[in-house]
N, CA and C of each residue as an Amber inpcrd file, in Angstrom:
protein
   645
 -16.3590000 121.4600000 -67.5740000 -15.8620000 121.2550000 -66.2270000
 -15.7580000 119.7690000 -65.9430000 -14.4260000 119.3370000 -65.8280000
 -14.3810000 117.9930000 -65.1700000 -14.4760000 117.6990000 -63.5620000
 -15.0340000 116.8920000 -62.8370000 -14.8950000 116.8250000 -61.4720000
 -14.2270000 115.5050000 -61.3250000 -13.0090000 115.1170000 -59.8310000
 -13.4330000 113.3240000 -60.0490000 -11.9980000 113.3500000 -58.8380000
 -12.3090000 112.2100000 -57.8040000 -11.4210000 112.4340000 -56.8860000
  -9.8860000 112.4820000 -56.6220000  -9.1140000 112.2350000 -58.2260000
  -8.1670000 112.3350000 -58.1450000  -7.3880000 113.6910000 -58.9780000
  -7.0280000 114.6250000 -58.1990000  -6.2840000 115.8020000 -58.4400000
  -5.7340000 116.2470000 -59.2750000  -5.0270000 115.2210000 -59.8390000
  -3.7110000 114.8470000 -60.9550000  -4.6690000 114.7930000 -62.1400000
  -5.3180000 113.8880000 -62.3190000  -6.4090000 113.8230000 -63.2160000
  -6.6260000 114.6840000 -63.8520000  -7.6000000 115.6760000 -62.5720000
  -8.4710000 116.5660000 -62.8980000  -7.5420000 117.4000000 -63.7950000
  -6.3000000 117.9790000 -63.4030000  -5.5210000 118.7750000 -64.0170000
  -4.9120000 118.2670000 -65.3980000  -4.7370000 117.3030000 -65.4200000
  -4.4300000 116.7370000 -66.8460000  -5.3980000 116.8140000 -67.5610000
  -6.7360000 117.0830000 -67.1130000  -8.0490000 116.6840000 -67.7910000
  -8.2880000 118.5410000 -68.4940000  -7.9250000 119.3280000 -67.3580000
  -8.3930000 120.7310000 -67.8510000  -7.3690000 120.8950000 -68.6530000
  -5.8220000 120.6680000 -68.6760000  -4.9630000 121.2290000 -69.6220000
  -5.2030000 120.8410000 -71.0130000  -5.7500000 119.2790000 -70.8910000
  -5.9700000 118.3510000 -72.7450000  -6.9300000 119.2510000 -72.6060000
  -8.0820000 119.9070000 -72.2910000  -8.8680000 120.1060000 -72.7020000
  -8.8300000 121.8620000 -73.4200000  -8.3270000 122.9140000 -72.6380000
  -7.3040000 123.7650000 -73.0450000  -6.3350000 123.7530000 -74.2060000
  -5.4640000 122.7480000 -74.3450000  -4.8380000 122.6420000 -75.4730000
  -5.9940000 122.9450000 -76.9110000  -6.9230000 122.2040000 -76.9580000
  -8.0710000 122.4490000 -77.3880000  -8.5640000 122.9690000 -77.8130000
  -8.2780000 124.3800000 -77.0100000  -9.0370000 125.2980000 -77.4480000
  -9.9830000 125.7660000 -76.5740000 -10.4190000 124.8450000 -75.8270000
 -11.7160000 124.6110000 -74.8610000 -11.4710000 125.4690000 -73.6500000
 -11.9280000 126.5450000 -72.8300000 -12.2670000 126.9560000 -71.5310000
 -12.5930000 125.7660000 -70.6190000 -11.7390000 125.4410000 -69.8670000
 -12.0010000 124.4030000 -68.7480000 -11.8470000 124.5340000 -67.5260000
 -12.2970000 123.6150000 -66.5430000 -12.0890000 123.9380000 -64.7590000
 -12.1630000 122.3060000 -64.3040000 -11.0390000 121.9050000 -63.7160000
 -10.9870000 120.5130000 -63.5490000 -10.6850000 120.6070000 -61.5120000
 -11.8530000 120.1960000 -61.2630000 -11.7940000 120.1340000 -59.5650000
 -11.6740000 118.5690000 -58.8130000 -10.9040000 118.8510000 -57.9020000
 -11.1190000 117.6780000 -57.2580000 -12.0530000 117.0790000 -56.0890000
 -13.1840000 116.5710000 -56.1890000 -13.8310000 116.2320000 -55.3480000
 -14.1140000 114.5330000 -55.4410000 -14.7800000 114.1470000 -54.1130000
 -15.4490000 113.2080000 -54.2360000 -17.0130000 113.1340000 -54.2640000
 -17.4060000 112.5490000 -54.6140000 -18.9630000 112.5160000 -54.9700000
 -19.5270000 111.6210000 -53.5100000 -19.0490000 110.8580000 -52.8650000
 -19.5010000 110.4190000 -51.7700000 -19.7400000 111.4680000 -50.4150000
 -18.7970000 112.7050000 -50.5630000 -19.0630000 113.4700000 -49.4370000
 -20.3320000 114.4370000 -49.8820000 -20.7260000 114.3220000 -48.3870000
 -22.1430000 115.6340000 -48.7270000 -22.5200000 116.7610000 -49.1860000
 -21.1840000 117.6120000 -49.2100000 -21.2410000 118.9780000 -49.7680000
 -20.1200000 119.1470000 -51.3180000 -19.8230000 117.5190000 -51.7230000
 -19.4560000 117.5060000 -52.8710000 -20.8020000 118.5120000 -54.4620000
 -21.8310000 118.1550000 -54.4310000 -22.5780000 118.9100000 -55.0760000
 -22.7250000 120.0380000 -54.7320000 -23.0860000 120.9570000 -54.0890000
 -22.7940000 122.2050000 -53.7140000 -21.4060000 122.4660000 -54.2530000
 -20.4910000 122.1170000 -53.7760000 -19.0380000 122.5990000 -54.3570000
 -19.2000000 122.7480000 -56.0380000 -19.0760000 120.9560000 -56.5960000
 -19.2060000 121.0480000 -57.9950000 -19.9730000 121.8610000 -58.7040000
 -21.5230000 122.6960000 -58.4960000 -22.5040000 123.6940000 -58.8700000
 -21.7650000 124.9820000 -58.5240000 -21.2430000 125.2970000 -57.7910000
 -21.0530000 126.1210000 -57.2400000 -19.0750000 126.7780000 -57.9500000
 -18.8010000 125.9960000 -57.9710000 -17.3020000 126.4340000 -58.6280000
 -17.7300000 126.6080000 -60.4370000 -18.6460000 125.8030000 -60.7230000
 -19.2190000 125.7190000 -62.2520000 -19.4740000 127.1210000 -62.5980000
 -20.6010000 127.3930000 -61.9690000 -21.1750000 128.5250000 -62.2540000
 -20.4970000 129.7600000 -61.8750000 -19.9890000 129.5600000 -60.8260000
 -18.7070000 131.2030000 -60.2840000 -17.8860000 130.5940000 -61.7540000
 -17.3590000 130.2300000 -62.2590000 -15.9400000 130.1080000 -63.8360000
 -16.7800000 130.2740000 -64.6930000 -18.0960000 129.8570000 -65.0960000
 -19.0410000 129.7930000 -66.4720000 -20.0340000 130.8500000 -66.3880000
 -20.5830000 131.1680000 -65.1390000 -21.4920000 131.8430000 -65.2580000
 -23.1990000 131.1930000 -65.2440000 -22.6580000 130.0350000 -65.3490000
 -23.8980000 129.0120000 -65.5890000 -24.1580000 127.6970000 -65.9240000
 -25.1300000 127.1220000 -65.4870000 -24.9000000 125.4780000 -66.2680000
 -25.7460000 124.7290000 -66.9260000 -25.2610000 124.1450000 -67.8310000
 -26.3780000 123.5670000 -68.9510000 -27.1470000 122.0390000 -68.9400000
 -25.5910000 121.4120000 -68.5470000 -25.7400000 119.9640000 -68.9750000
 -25.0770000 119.6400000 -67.5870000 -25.4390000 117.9580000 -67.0190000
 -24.9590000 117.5410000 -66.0110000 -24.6950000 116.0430000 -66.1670000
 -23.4100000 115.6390000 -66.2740000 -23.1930000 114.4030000 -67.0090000
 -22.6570000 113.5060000 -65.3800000 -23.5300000 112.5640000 -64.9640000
 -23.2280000 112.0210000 -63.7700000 -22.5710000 110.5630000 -64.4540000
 -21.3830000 110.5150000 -64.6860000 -20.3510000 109.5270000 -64.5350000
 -19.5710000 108.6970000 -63.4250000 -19.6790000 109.3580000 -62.4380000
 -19.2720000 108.9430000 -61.4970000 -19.2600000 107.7850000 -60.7380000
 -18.1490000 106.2440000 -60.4450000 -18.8550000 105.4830000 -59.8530000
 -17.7950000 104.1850000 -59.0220000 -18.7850000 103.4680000 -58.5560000
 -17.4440000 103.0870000 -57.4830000 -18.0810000 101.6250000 -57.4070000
 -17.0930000 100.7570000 -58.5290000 -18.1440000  99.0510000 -58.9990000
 -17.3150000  98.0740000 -58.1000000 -17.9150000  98.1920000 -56.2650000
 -17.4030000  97.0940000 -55.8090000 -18.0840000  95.9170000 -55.9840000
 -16.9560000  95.0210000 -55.9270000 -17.4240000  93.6620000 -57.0960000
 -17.4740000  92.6740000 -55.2030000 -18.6360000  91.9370000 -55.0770000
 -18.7050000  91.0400000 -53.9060000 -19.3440000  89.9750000 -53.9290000
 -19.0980000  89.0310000 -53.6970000 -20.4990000  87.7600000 -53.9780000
 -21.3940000  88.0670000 -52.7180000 -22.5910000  87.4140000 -52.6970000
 -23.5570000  87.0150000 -51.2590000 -23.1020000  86.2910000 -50.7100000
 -23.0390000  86.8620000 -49.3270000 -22.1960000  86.0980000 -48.3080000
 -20.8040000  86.7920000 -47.6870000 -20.6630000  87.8260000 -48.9650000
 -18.9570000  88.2710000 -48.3350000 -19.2380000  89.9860000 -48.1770000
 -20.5720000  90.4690000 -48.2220000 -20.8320000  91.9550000 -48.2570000
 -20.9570000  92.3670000 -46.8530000 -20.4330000  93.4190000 -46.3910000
 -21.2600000  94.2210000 -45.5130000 -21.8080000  95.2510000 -45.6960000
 -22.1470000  95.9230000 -44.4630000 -22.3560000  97.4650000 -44.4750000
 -21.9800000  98.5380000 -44.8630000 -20.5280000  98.4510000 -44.7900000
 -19.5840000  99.7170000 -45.6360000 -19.3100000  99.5160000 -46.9570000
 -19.7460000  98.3800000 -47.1880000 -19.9560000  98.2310000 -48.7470000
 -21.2200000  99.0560000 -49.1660000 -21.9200000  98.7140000 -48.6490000
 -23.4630000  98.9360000 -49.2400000 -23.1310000 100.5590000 -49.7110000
 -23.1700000 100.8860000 -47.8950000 -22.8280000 102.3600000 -47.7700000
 -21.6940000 103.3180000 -49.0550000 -21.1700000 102.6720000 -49.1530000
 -19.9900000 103.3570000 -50.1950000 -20.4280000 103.5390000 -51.3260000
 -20.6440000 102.2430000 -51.6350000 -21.2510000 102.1050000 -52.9880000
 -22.8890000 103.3910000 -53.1520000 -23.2930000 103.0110000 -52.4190000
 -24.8200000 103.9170000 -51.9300000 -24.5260000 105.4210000 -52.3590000
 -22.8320000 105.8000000 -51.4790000 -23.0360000 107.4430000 -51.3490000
 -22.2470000 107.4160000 -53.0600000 -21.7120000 106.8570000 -53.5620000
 -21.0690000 107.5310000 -54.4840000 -22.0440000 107.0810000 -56.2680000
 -22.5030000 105.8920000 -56.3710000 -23.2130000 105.6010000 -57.3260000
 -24.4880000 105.9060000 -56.8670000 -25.2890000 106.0560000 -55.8950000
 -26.7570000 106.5650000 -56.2640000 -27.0900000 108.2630000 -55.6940000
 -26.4910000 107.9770000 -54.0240000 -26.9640000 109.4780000 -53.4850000
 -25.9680000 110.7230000 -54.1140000 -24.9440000 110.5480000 -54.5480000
 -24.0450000 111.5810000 -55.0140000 -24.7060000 112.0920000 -56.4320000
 -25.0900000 111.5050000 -57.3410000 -25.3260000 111.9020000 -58.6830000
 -26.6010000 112.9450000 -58.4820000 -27.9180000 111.6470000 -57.6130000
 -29.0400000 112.6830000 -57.1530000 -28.7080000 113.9870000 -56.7740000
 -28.2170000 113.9180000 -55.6260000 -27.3010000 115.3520000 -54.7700000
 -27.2600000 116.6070000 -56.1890000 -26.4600000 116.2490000 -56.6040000
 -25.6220000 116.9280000 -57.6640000 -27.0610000 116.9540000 -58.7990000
 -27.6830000 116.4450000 -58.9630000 -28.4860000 116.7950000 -59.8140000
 -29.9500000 117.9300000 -59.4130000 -29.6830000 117.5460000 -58.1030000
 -30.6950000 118.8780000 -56.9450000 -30.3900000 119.7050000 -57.3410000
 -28.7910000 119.9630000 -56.8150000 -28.3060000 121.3000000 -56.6580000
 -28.2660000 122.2520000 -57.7570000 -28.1200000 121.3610000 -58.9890000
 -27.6690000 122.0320000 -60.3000000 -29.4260000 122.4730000 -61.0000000
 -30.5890000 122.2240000 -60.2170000 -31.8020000 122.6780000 -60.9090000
 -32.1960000 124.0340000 -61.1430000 -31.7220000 124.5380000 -59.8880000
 -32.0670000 126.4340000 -60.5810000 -31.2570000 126.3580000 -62.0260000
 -30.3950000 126.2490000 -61.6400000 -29.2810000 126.6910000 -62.9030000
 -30.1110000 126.6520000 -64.4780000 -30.3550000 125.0300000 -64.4550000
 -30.6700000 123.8650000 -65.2430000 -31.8080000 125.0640000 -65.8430000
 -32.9130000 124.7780000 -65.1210000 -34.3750000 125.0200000 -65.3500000
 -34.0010000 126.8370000 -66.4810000 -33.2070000 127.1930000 -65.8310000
 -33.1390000 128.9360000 -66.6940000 -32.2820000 128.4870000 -67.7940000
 -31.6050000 127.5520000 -68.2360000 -30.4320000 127.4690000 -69.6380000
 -31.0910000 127.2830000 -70.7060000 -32.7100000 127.3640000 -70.8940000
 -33.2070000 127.2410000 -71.7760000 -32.5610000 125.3920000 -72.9300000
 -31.8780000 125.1020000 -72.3140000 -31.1130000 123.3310000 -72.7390000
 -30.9710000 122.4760000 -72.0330000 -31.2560000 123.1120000 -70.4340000
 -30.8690000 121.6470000 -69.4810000 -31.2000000 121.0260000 -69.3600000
 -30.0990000 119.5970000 -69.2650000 -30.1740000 118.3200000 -69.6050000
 -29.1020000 117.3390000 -68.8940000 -29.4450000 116.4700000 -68.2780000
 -28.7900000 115.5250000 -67.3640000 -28.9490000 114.0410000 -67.9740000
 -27.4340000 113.6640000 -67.8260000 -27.2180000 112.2830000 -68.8750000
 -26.6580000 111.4110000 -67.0370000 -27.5700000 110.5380000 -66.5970000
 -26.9890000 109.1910000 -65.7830000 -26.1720000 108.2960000 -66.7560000
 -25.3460000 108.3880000 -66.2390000 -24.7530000 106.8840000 -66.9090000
 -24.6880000 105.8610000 -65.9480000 -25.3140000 105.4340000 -66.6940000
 -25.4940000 103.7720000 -65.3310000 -25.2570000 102.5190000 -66.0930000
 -25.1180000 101.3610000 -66.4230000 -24.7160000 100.0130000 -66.7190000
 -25.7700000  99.1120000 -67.3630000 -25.1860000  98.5420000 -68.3400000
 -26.0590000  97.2830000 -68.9710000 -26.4620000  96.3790000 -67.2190000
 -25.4560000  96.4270000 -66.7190000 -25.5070000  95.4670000 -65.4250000
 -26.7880000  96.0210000 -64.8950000 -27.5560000  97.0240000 -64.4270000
 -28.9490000  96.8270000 -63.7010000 -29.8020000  96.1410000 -64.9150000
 -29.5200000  95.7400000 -65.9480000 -30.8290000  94.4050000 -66.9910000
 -30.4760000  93.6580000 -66.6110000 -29.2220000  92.4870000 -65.7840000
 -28.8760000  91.7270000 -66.2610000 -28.8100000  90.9900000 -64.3830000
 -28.3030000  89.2720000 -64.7340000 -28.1170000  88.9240000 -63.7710000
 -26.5720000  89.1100000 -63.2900000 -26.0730000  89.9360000 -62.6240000
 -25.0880000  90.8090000 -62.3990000 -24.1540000  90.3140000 -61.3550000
 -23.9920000  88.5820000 -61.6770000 -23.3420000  87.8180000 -60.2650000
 -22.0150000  88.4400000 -60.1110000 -22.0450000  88.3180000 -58.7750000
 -20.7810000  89.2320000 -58.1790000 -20.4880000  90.4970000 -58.0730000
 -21.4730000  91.2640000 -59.0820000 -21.4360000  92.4550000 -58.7380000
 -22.7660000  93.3660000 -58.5910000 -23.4510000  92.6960000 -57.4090000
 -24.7850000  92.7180000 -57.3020000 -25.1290000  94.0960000 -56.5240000
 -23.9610000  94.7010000 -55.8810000 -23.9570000  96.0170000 -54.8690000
 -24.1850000  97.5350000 -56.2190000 -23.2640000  97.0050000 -57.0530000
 -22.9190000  98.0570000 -58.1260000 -24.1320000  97.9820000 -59.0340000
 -24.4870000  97.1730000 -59.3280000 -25.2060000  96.5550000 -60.2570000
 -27.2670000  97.5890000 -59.9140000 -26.9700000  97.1830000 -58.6990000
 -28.5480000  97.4970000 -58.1000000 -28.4050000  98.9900000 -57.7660000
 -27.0080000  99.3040000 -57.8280000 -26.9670000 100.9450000 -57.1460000
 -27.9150000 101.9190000 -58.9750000 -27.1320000 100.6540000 -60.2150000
 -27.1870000 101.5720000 -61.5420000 -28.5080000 101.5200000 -61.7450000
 -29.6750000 100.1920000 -60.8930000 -30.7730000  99.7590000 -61.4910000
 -31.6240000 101.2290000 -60.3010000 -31.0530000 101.4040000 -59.6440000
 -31.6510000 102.4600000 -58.6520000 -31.6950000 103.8050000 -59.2910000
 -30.3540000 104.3990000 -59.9110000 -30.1060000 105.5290000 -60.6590000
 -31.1850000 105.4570000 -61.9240000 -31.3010000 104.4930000 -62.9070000
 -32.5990000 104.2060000 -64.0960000 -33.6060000 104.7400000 -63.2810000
 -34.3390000 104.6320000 -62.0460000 -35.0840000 104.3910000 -61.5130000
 -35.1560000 106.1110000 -60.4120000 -34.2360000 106.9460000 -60.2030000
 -34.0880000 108.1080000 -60.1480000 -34.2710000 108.9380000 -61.1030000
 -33.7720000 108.8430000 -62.8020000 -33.5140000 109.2640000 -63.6360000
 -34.8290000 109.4390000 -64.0810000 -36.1950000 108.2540000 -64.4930000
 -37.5810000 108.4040000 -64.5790000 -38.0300000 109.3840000 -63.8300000
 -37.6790000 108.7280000 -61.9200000 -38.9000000 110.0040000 -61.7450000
 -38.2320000 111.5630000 -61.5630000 -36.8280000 111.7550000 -61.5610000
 -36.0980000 112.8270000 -62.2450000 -37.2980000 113.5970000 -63.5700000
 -36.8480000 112.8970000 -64.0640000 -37.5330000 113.5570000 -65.2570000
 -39.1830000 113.7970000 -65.6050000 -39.5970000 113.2640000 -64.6110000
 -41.4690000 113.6010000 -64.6260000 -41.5290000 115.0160000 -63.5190000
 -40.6950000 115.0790000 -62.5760000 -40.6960000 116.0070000 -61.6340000
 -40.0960000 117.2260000 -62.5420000 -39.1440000 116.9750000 -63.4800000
 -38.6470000 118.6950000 -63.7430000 -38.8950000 119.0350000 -65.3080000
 -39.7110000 117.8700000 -65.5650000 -40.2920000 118.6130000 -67.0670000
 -40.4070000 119.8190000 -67.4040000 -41.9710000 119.9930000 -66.3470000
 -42.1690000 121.4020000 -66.4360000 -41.2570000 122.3230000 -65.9340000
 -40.0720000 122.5570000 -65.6190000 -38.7760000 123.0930000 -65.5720000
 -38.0830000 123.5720000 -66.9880000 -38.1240000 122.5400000 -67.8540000
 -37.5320000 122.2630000 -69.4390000 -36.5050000 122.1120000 -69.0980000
 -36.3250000 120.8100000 -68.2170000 -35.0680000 120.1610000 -68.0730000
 -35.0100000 118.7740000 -68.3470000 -34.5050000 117.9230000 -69.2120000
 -34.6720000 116.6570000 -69.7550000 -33.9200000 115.6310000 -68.5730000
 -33.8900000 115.1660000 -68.5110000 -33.4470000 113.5300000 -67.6510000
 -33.0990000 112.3450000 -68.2090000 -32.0520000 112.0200000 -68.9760000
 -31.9730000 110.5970000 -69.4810000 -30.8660000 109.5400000 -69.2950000
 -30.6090000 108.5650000 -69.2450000 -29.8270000 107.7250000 -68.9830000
 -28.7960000 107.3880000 -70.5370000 -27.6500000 106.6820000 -70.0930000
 -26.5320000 105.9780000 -70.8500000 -26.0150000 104.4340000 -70.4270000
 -26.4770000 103.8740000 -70.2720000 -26.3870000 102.2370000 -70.3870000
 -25.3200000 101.9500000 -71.1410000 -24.1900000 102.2200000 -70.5720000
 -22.4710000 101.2440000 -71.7650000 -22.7940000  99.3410000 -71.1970000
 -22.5620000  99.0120000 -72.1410000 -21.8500000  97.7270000 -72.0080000
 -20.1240000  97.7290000 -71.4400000 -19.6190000  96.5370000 -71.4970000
 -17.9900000  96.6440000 -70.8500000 -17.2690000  97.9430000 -72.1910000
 -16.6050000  98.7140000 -71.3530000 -15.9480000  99.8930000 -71.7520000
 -14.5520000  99.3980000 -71.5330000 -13.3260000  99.6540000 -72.2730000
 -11.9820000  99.1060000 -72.1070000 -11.5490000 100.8350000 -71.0430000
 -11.8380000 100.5040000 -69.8680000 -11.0780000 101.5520000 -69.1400000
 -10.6940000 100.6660000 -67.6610000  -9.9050000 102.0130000 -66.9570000
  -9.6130000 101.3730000 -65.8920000 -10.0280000 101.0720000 -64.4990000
 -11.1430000 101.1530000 -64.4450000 -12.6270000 100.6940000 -63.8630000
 -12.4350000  99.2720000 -64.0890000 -12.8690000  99.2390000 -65.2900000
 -13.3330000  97.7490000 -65.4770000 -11.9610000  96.6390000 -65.8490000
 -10.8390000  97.2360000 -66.0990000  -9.6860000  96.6500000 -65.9800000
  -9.4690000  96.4600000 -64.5010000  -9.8220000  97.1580000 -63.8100000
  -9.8100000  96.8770000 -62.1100000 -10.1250000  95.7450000 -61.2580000
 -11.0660000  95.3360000 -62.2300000 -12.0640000  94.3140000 -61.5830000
 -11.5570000  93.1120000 -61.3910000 -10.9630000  92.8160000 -62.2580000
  -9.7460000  91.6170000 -62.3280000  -9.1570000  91.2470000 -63.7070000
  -8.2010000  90.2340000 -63.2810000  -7.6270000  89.8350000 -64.4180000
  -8.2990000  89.1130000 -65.3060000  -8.2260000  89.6560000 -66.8150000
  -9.1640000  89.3740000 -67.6680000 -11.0630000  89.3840000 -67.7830000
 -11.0250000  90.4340000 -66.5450000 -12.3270000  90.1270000 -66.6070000
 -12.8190000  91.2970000 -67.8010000 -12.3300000  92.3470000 -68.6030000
 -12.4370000  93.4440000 -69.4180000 -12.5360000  92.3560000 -70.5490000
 -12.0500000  91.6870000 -71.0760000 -12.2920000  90.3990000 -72.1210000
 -12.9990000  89.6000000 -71.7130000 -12.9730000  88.6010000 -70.6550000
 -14.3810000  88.2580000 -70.9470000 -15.6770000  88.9240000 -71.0290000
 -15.8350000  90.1830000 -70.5020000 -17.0480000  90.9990000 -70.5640000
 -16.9550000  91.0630000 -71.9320000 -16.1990000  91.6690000 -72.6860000
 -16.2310000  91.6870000 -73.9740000 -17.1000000  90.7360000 -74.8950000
 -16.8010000  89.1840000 -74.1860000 -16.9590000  87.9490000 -75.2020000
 -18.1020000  87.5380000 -75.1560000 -18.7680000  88.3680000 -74.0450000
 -20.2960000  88.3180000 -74.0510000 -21.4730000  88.9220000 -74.8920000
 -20.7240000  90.3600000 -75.4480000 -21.1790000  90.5980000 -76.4400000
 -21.4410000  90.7500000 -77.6850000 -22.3830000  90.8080000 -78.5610000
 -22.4740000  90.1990000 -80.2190000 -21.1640000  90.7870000 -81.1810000
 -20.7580000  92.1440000 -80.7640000 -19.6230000  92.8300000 -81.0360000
 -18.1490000  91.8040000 -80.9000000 -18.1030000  90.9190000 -79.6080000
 -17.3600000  90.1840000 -78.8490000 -16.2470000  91.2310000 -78.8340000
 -16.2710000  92.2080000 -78.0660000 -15.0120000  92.9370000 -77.4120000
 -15.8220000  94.2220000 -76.8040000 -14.8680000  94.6800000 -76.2170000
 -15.4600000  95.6320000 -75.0160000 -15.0880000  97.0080000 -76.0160000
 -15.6900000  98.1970000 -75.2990000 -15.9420000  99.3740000 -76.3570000
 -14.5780000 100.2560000 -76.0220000 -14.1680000 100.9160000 -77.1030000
 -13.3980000 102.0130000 -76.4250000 -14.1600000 103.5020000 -75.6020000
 -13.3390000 103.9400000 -75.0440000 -14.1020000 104.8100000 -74.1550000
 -14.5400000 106.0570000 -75.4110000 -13.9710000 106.1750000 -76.1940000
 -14.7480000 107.0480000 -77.2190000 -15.8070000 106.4680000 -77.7410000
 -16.5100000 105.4510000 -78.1720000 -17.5900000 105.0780000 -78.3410000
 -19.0280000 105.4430000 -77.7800000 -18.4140000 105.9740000 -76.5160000
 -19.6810000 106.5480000 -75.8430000 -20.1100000 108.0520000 -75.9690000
 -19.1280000 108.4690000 -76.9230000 -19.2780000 109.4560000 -77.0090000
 -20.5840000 110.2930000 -77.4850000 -20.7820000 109.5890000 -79.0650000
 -21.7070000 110.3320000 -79.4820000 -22.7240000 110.1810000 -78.5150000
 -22.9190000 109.0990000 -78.3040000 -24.3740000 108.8900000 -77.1020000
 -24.3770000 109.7130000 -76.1950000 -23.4930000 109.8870000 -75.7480000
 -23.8560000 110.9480000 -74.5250000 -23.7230000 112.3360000 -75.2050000
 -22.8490000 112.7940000 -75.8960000 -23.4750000 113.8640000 -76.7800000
 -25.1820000 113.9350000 -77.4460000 -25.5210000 112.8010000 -77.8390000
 -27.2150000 113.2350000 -78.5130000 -27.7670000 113.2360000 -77.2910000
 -27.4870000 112.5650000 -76.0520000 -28.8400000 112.6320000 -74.8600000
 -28.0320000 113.9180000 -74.1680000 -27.1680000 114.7070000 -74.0910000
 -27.1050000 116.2260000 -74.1380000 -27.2930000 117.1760000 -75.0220000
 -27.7850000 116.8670000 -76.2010000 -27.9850000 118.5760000 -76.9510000
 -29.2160000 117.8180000 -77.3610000 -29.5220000 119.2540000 -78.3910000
 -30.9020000 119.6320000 -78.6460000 -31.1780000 118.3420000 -79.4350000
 -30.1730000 117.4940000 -80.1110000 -30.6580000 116.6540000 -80.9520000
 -32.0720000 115.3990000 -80.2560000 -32.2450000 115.6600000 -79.1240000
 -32.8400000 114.6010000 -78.3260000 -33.9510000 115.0490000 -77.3130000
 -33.7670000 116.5050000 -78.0610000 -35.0830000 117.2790000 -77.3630000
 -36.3000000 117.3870000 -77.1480000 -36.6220000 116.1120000 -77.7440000
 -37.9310000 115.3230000 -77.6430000 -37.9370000 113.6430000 -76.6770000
 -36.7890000 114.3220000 -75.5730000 -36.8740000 112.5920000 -75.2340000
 -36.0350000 113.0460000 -73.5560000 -37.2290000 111.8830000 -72.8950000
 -36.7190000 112.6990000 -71.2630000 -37.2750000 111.2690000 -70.8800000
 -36.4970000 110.7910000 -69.7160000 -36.9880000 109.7050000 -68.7640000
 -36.4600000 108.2340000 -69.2260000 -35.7870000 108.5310000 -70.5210000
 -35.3470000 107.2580000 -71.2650000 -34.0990000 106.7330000 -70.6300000
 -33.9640000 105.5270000 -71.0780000 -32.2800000 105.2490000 -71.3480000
 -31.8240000 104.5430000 -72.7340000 -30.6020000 105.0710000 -72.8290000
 -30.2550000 104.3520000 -74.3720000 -28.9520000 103.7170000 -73.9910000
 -29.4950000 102.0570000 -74.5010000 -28.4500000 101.1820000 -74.0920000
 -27.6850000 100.9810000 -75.3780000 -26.1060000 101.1900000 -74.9770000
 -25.0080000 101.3730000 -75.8670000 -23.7610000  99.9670000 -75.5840000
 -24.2930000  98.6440000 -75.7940000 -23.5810000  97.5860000 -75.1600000
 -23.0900000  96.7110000 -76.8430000 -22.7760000  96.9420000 -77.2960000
 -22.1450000  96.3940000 -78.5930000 -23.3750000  94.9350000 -78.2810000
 -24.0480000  95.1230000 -78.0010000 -25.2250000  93.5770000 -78.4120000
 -24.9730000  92.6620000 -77.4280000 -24.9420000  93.0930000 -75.9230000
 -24.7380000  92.5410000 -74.9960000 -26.7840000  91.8020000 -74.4490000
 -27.1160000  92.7330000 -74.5760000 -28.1580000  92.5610000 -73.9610000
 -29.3120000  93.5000000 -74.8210000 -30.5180000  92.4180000 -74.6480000
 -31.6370000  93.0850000 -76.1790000 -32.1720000  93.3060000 -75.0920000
 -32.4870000  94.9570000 -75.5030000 -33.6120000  95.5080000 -74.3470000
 -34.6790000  96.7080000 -75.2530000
């Protein structure tokens, strides 16, 4: 099941995935509204029957220096990178706790290690999610539901092409790799911190930054 606020997407996302081979359900929501989790749990399980894994990708990197932020920054950033993923990770715990596999992958940013100038709103929302994701995962152990994080370094997508011109290369040139990752790179990672291969590991994060940052 793909979720993500643009419509078009979503539907391009369930058909590649269909072509496939794959059973899919591609919805459109936003993760900032309140009854976005309820919906997303809730359309999952009415098409599947059930849910296993909960991959919180979702995120919204407004870039601001100190001095030029306000309130509806904070706020935005707030509902869609920290309170939306939580939300959605509530809702999906009955489910979780009975799949005998459930397992929730945060993906959050090399940027909460780092000094994250200019993008200090986004940056502290991912160091907040690390910091959900721990005590996530001490609270639903005894559930047998795992909790772990995904830390990318700069990813060549259009997020981070967003940010400005050339800023997807220089992020790149920062790291030992010196270039930014393709978005398949993250793959396996977030595949091992969803299946059984990692079934000995809850509360972690595994940072995937081509040698951006030694942690």
């Amino acid at each position: 099941m793909v979720a993500s606020r643009k419509e078009a997407a979503c539907v391009a996302a369930q058909a590649h995935l269909e072509s496939m081979g794959a059973e899919a359900l591609g919805i459109a929501v936003n993760m900032g509204d309140h009854d976005s989790a309820e919906t997303i749990v809730g359309a999952a399980v009415d098409r599947f029957g059930g849910l296993d894994i909960v991959v919180n990708n979702a995120a919204n990197p407004l870039a601001a220096p100190v001095g030029s932020q306000d309130a509806g920054s904070w706020q935005k950033s707030f509902e869609v990178n920290l309170r939306g993923p939580a939300l959605l990770i509530g809702a999906a715990v009955p489910h979780l706790g009975i799949s005998g596999h459930g397992a929730v992958v945060n993906v959050i940013s090399v940027g909460a290690f780092q000094f994250a100038r200019g993008v200090s709103i986004y940056a502290s929302m991912k160091a907040a999610l690390l910091s959900v994701t721990r005590s996530f995962a001490g609270e639903l152990a005894g559930q047998g539901i795992r909790v772990n994080a995904l830390a990318p370094g700069p990813v060549d997508t259009d997020m981070v092409r967003n940010v400005g011109e050339g800023a997807a290369e220089h992020m790149g040139a920062q790291t030992l790799l010196k270039r930014c990752a393709e978005p398949d790179e993250m793959v396996g990672a977030a595949l091992f911190l969803a299946g059984d291969a990692s079934s000995y590991m809850t509360g972690q994060v595994l940072v995937v930054d081509g040698g951006m940052h030694p942690h």
